[in-house]
N, C-alpha and C positions, 0 to 999 in steps of 0.2 A: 227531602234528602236526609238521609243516614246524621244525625249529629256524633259526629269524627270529634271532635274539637276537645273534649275531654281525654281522649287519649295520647292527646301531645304530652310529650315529657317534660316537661318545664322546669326549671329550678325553682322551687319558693322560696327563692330569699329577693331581695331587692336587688342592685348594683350595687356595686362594692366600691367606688371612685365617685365621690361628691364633687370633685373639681372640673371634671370634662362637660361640657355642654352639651347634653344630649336633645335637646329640643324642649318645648313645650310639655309638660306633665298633665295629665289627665288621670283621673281615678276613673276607674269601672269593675264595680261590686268587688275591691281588692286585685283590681290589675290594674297595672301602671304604664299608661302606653305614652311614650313619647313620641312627637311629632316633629317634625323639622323646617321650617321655614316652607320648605315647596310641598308639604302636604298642608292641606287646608282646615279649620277648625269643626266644617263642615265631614270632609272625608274623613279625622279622625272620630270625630263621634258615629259616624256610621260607621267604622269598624270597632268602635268599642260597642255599640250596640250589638251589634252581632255576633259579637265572643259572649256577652250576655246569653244572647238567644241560642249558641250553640253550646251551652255550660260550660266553655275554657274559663268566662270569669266567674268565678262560684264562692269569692269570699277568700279563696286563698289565695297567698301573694306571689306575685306574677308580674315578669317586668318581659315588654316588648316595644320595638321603637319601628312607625311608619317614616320611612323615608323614601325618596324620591331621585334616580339617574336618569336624566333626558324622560322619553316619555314611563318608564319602567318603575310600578312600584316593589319598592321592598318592606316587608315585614320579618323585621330583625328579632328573634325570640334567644331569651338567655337557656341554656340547656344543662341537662346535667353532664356530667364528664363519662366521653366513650359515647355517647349518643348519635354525634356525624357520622361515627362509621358503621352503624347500624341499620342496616338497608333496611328490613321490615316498618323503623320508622320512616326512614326515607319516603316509601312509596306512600304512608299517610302524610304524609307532609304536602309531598307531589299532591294530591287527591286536595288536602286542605286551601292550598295557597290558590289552584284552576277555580274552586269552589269559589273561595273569596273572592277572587277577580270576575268572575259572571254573576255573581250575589250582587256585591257591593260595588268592584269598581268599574262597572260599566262594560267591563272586560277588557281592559287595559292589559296589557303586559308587567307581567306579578313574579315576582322572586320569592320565594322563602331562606332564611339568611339562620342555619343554627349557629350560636355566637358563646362565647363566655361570659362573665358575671362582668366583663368591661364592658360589652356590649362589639368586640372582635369575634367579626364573623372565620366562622370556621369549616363550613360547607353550605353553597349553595343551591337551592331547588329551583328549575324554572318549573315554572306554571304553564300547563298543559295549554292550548288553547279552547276549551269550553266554550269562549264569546260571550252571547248574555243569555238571560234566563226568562221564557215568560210559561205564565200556568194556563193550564188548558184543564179547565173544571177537575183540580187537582193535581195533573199530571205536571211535573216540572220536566221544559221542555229547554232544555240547552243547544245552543246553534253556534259552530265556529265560524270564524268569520268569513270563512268561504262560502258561507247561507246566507241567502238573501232573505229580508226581513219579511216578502211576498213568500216564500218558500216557508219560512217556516209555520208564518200565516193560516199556509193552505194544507201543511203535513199536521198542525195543530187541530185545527177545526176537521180534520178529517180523523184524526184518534179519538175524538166527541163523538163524528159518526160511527164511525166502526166500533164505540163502545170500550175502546183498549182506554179511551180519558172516562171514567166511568165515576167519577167521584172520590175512589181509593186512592191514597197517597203512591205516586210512582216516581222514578225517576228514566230520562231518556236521554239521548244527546244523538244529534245530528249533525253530520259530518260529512267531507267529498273527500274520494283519496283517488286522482288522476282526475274522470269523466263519471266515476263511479259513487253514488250517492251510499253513505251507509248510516244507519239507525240503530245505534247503543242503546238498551235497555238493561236495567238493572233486572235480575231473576231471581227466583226462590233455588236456596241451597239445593243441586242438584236435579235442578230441571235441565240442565242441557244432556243430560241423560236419559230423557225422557223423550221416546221414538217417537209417537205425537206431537209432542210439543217442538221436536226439533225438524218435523212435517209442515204443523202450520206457521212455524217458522217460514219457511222455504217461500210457500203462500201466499204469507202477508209479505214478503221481500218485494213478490211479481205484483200485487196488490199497491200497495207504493209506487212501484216504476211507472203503472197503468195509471195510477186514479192524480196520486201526487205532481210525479218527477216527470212526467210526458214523455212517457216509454224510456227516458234514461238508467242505464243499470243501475238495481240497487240491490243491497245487501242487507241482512238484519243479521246483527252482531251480541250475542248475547253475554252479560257483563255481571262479573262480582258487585258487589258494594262501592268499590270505587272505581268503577269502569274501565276495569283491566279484561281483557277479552277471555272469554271460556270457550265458544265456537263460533265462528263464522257460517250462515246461513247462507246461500247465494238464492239466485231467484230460481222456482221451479221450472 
């Protein structure tokens, strides 16, 4: 999957208020993630590892705090000024936070919180529902929780056979909208404009319904970088 995580806008300075209780303090390569009592010491170092691994923590300073309402986590990032009302960050933020939650948290229900240097949230993101993530010789294969873990199972090992899990790093995501199965994949810049390619599209849609989904409709959806739709394919 695409590493997003350096394009967040972050503020590099710390928090500005030493007297509020922000949680538990953690360093990670120059980011300072706070935790709070109902996040676990465990969950926070898996998410500081994984700003590691997607370059957010690279050395420069960086202040974010995991916290926790009933089952929903939040990841509270301090930002620069003018940043919430920014939609083009918005929609990575959106993209970043679903990530995190099928990554790391098991796919729990995930917020993204842009905030000030107090750490006062100032606009919130929900998190897409993505579900979890498993790899199929390569392929990262995300499932919302409307997929059944046999389902994905058997859509997985059949992207192995059909060749589309080929060793190449890909990303895809599987999803139901009604009765209707549909299969996000990430594309190369301006292939949904390509008359073939939006053919065997069509193809592999009926190819799925048959071999996967047991004749249930399905559709192939083909998706930018952070799996925003370009065209809907339906079955031939």
């Amino acid at each position: 999957m695409k590493k997003l995580l350096f394009l967040l806008p972050v503020l590099l300075v710390t928090l500005l208020s030493a007297c509020t209780n922000y949680g538990k303090e953690k360093v990670y390569d120059g980011t300072e993630v706070y935790h709070t009592s109902q996040v676990t010491d465990a969950e926070a170092d898996a998410v500081g590892n994984y700003l590691i691994s997607q370059k957010f923590a690279d050395g420069q300073p960086k202040t974010v705090q995991l916290a926790k309402s009933g089952n929903t986590y939040q990841f509270r990032m301090v930002v620069k000024d003018g940043i919430d009302k920014d939609t083009s960050y918005a929609k990575i933020a959106k993209f970043f936070i679903s990530m995190l939650s099928a990554q790391v948290l098991n796919g729990a229900p995930a917020e993204m919180h842009f905030c000030d240097d107090h750490l006062k949230t100032l606009k919130v993101i929900v998190a897409d529902d993505y579900g979890k993530e498993k790899i199929f010789n390569a392929t990262s294969l995300l499932h919302s929780r409307n997929i059944t873990d046999a389902e994905v199972n058997a859509l997985g090992n059949y992207l192995v056979t059909a060749k589309f899990a080929n060793g190449r790093a890909k990303s895809a995501l599987v999803t139901k909208s009604g009765d209707t199965y549909q299969f996000k994949f990430v594309v190369r810049k301006d292939a949904e404009k390509d008359a073939d390619y939006l053919a065997n599209g069509k193809v592999f849609a009926s190819d799925l319904s048959k071999d996967v989904f047991k004749g249930a409709p399905a559709e192939v959806l083909m998706c930018d970088p952070y799996f925003n739709t370009l065209v809907v394919l339906p079955m031939k």
